[in-house]
C-alpha positions as CSV (number, residue, x, y, z in Angstrom):
1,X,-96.1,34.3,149.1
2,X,-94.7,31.0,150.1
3,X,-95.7,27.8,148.5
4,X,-94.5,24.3,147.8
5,X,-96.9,21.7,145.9
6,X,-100.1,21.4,144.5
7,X,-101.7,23.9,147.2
8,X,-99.8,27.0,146.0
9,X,-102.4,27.6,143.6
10,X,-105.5,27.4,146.0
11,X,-104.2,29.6,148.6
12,X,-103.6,32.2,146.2
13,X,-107.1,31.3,144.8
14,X,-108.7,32.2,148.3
15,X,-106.8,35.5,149.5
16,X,-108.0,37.0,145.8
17,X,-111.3,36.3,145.8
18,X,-114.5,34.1,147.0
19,X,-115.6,30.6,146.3
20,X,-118.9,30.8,143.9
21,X,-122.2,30.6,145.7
22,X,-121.2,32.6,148.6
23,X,-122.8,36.2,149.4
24,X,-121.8,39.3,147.4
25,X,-120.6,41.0,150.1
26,X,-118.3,38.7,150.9
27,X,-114.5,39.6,150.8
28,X,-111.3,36.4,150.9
29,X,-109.1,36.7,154.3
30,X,-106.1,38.7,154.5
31,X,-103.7,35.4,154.5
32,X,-103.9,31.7,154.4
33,X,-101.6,28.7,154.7
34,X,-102.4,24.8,154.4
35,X,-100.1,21.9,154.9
36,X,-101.3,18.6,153.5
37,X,-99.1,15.0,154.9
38,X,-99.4,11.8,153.1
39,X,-97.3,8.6,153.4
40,X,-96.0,10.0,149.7
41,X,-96.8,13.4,149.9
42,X,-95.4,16.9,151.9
43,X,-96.6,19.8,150.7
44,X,-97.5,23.6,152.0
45,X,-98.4,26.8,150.8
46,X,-98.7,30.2,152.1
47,X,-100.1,33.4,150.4
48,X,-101.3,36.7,152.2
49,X,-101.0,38.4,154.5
50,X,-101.0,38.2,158.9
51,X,-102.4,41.6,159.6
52,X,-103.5,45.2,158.4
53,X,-102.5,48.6,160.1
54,X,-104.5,50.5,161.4
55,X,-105.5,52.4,158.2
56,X,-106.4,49.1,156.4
57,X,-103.0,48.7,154.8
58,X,-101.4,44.9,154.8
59,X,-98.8,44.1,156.9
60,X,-96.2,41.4,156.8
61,X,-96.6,38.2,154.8
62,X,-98.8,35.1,155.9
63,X,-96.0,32.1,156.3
64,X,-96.2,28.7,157.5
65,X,-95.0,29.6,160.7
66,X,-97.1,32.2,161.3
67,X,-99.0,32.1,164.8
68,X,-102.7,32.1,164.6
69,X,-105.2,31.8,166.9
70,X,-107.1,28.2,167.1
71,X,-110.6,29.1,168.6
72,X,-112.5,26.5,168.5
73,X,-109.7,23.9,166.9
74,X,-108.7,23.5,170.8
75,X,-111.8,21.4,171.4
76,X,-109.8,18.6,169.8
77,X,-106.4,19.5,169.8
78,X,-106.3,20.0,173.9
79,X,-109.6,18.7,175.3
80,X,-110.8,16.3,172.8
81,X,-107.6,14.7,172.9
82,X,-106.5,14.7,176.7
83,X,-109.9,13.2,177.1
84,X,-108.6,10.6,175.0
85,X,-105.4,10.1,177.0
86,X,-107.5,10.1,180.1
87,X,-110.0,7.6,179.1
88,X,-106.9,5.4,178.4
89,X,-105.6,5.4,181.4
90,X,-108.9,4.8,183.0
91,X,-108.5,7.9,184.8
92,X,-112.1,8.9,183.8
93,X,-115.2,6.8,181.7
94,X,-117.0,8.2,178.7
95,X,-120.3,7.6,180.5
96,X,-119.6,8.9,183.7
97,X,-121.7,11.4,184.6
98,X,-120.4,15.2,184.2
99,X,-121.5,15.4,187.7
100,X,-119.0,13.2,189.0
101,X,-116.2,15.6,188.2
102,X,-118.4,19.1,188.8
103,X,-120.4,18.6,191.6
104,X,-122.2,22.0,191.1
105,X,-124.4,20.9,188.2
106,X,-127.2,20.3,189.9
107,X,-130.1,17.8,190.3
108,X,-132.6,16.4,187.8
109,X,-131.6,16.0,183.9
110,X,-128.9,18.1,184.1
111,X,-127.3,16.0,186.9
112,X,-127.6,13.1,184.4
113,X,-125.5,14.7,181.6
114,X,-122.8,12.5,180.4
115,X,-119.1,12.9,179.7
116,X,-120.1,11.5,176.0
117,X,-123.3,13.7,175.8
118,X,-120.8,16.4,176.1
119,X,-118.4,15.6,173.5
120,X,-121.3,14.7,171.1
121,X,-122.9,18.0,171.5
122,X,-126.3,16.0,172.6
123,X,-126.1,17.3,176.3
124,X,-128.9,19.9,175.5
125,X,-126.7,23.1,176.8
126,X,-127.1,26.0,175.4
127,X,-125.2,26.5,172.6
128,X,-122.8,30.3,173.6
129,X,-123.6,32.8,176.6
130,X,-121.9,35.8,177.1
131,X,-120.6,34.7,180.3
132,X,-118.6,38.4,180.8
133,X,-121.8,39.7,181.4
134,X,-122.9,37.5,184.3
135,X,-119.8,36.6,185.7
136,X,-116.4,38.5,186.7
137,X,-113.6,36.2,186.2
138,X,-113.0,32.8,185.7
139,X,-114.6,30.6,189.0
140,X,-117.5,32.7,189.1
141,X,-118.3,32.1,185.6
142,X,-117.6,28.3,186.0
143,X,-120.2,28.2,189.1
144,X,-122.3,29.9,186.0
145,X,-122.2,27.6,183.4
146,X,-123.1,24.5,186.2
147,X,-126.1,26.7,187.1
148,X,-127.2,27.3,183.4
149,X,-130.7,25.7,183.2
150,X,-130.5,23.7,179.6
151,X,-132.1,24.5,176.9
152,X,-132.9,21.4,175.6
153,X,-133.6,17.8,176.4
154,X,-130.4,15.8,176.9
155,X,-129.6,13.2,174.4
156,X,-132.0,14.1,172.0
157,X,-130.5,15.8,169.3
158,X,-127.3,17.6,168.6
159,X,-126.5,21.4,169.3
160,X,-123.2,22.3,168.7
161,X,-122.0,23.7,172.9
162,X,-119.0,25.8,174.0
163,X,-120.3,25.7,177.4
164,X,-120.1,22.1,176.7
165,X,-116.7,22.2,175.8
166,X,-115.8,24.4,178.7
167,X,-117.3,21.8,181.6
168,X,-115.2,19.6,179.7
169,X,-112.1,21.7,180.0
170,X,-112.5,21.6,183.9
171,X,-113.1,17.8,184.3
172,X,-109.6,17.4,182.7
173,X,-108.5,19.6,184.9
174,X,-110.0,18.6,188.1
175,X,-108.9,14.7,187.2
176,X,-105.2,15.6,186.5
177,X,-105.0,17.9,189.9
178,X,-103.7,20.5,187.0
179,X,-104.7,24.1,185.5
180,X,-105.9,23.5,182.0
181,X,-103.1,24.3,180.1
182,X,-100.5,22.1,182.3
183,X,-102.9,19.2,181.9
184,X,-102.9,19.6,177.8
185,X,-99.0,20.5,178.1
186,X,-98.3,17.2,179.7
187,X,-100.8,15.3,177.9
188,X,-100.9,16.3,174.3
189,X,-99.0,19.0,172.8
190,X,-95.4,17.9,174.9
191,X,-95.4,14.4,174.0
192,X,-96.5,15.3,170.4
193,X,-93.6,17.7,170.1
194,X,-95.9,20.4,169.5
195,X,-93.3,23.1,170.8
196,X,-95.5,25.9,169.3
197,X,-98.9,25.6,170.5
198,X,-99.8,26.9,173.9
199,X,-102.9,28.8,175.3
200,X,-103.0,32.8,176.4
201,X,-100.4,34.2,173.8
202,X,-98.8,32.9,170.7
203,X,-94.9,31.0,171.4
204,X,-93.3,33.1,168.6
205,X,-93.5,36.5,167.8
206,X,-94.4,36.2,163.9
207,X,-98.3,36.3,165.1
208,X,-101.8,36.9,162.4
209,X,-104.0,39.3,163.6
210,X,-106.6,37.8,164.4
211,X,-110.3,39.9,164.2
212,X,-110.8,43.8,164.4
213,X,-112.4,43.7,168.2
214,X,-115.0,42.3,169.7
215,X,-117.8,43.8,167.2
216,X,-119.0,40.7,166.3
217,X,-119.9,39.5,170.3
218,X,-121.1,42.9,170.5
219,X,-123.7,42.2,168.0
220,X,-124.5,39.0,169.0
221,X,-125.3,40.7,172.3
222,X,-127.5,43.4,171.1
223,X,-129.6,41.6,168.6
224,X,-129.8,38.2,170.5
225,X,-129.0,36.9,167.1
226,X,-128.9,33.4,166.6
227,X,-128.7,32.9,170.5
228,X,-131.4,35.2,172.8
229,X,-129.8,36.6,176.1
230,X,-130.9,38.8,178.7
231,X,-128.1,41.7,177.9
232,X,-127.7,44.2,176.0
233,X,-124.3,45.3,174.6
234,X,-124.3,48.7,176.9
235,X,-124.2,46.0,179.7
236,X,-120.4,45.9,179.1
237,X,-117.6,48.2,179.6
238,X,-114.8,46.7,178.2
239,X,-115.3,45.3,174.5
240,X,-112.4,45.7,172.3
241,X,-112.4,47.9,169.7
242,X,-108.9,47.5,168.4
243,X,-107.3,44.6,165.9
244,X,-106.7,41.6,168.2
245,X,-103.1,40.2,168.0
246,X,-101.4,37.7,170.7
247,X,-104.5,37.5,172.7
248,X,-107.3,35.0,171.9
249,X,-110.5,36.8,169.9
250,X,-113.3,34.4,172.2
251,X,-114.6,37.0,174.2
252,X,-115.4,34.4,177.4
253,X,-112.3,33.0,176.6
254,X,-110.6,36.4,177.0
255,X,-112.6,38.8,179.2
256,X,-113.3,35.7,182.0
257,X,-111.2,32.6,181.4
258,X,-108.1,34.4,181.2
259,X,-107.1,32.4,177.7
260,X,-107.7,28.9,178.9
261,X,-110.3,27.6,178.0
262,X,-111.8,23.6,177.1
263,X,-113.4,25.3,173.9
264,X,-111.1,28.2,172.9
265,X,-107.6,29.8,174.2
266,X,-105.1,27.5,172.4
267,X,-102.1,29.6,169.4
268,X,-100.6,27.3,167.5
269,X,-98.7,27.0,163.7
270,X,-99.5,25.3,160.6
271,X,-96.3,23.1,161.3
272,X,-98.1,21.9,164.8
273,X,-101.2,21.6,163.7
274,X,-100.4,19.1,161.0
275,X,-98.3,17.5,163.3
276,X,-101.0,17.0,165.5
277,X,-103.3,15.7,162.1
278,X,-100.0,13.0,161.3
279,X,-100.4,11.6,164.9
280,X,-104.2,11.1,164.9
281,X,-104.0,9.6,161.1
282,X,-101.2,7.2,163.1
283,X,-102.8,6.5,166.1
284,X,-101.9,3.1,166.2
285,X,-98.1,3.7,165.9
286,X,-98.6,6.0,169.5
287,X,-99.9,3.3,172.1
288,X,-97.6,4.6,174.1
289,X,-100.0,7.8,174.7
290,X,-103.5,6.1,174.1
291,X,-105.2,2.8,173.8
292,X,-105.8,2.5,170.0
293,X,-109.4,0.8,170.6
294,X,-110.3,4.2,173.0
295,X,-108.6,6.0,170.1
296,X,-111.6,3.9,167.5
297,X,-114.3,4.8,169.6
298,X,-113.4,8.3,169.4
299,X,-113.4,8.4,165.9
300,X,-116.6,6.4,165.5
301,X,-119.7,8.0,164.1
302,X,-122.5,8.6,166.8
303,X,-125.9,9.2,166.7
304,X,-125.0,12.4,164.3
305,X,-123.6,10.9,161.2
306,X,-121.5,14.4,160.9
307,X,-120.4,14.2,164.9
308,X,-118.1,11.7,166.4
309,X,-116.7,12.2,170.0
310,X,-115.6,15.8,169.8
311,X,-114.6,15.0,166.0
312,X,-116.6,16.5,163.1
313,X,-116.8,13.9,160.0
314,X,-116.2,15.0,156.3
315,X,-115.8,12.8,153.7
316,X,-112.2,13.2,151.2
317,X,-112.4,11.4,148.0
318,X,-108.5,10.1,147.3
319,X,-108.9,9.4,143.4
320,X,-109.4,5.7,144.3
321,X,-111.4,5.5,147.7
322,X,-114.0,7.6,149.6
323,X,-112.7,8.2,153.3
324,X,-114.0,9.5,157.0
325,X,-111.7,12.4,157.9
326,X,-112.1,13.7,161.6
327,X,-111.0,17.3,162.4
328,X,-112.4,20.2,163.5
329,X,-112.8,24.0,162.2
330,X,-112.3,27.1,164.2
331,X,-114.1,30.5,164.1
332,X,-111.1,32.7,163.1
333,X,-110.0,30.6,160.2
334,X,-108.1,27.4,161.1
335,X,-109.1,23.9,160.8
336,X,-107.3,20.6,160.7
337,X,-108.1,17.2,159.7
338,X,-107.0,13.6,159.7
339,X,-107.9,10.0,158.3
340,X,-107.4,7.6,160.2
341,X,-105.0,4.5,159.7
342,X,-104.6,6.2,156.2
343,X,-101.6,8.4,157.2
344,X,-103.2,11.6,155.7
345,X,-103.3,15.0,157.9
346,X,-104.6,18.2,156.4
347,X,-104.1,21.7,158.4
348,X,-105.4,25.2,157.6
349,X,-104.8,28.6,159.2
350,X,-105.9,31.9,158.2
351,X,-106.9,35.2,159.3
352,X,-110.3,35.1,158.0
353,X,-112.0,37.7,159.7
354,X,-109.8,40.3,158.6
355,X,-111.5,41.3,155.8
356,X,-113.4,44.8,154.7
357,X,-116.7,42.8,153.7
358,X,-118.3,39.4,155.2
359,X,-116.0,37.0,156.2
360,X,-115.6,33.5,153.5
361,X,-117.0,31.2,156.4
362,X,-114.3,28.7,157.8
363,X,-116.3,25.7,156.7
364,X,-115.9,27.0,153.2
365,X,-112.1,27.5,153.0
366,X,-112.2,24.1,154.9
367,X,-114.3,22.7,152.1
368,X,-111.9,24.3,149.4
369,X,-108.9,23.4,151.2
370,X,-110.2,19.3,151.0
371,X,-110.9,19.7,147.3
372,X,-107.1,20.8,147.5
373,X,-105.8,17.9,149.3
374,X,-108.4,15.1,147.4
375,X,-106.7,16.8,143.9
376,X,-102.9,16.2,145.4
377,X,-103.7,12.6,146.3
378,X,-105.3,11.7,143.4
379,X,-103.0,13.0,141.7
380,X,-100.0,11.1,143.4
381,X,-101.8,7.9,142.9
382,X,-102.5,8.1,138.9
């Protein structure tokens, strides 16, 4: 175990055991780390472990510069946030129409959807599809997703979309003239000096293991539980069964998108991804990169009090003051966080699913890993 700070303890805490209220069944992750920046503070901790062999033993310890797999963190850290840089620049409008940029979604409501429909999760997609069952690789399941009827009305309540996220992946592509991962290269993680976060394989070669296959899509599959589709799991020939390590654990992401993906794809460290938290908490010191008032509406609540564009909202009691923080959790354990104008960036990665029981949810650690940070700051200030 590695550790620094007032975190040490809590990332111990969670790789031994559960937070109360959670099922029975329920078994910690294999490793953890959290960062937590301040204007006063620096602090980090790592406990764990980044993998298990093959006959459930633990492998090598869980550091801070461990890799890990972002899933759904790269809805902010690349998408979200090129968006940002692109609205900027005026290169695209938050109230365009989708339709303007992807042609191929149709006529009636759906032509209608909205670039900020999307990024509030209000554009009435349906929420996941096992697109390697309709589609063969990447284009064809693009062509898919446009022809998708929706499953709800747009704008008329929110349901959280990766097929949202992934039309928005190729509208910042098709704007920039670039694949995906060029476009969030030259857009976010270069000038951010995030030298460790990519998409399709981890940068380094100290890497968490990520999930034990593709079991869970599989069941999602075969039950139709909590989304119905018209497959069953025998409909697909190649589901991993092994422990997934340097490639990303999204099935579409993997089996069709080739690791690039708007809603999934991105590896990154605990060092990058509180980097990333410090520039978003800054945002006015980087005008250089973004308009601070597009940066505002970003951050703004919407018609979701939880949702902003692309952002989740928490709120992090400091000891003297109750504050928004915007971030983002991911399926296979990470999350990061940021308060705006306040200087404070939170960052959490783990190997969650990893585990010989059910999985502590990420919102949970997330939950525990704010309690963590709200402690340190308060206790900074007394």
């Amino acid at each position: 175990m590695s550790c620094t700070g007032g975190l040490a303890e809590t990332a111990a805490r969670l790789v031994a055991g559960v937070p109360a209220g959670l099922p029975p069944e329920s078994t910690p992750p294999a490793g953890l780390a959290l960062a937590l920046r301040t204007p006063g503070l620096a602090q980090s901790a790592a406990a764990g472990f980044r993998g298990v062999s093959s006959d459930g033993a633990e492998s090598a310890a869980l550091t801070v510069d461990t890799h890990h797999d972002l899933a759904s963190v790269t809805k902010i850290v690349a998408t979200t946030t090129a968006l940002i840089r692109l609205v900027s620049e005026g290169v695209v409008r938050l109230d365009d129409n989708a339709r303007r940029y992807l042609p191929g979604l149709g006529e009636g409501e759906k032509a209608s959807i909205t670039l900020r429909q999307l990024l509030l999760h209000r554009a009435g997609l349906w929420e996941w599809h096992p697109l390697y069952l309709a589609a063969d690789d990447a284009s064809a399941a693009s062509d898919y997703v446009e022809r998708l009827p929706l499953r709800y009305r747009p704008d008329t309540e929110r349901h959280y979309s990766d097929l949202g996220y992934m039309l928005l992946g190729r509208v910042v592509a098709r704007v920039t003239g670039q694949p995906l991962e060029d476009a969030v290269s030259s857009l976010v993680t270069g000038p951010l000096g995030m030298t460790s976060t990519q998409f399709v394989h981890p940068a380094g070669r100290e890497v968490a293991t990520s999930c034990f296959g593709d079991q869970c899509e599989m069941a999602m599959v075969e039950t139709g539980i909590p989304y119905p589709v018209p497959f069953r799991s025998t409909d697909f020939g190649s589901w991993r069964l092994e422990p997934v390590s340097g490639d990303v654990c999204d099935g579409n992401a993997f089996h069709v998108f080739g690791g690039v993906a708007g809603h999934a794809g991105l590896f990154s460290t605990l060092t990058d991804l509180v980097t990333f938290a410090v520039a978003l908490a800054n945002y006015t010191e980087h005008e250089d990169l973004w308009r601070p008032q597009v940066a505002e509406e970003f951050f703004a609540p919407g018609p979701d009090a939880a949702q902003a564009l692309g952002f989740r909202r928490y709120r992090l009691d400091t000891g003297i003051e109750r504050v928004d923080m915007l971030g983002h959790p991911g399926f296979v354990g990470c999350g990061v966080g940021f308060v705006p104008g306040r200087g404070i960036a939170l960052a959490l990665a783990s190997n969650r699913l990893l585990t010989s029981g059910t999985p502590v949810p990420t919102e949970h650690l997330w939950q525990q890993a704010m309690a963590a940070a709200s402690k340190a700051i308060g206790e900074e200030a007394a």
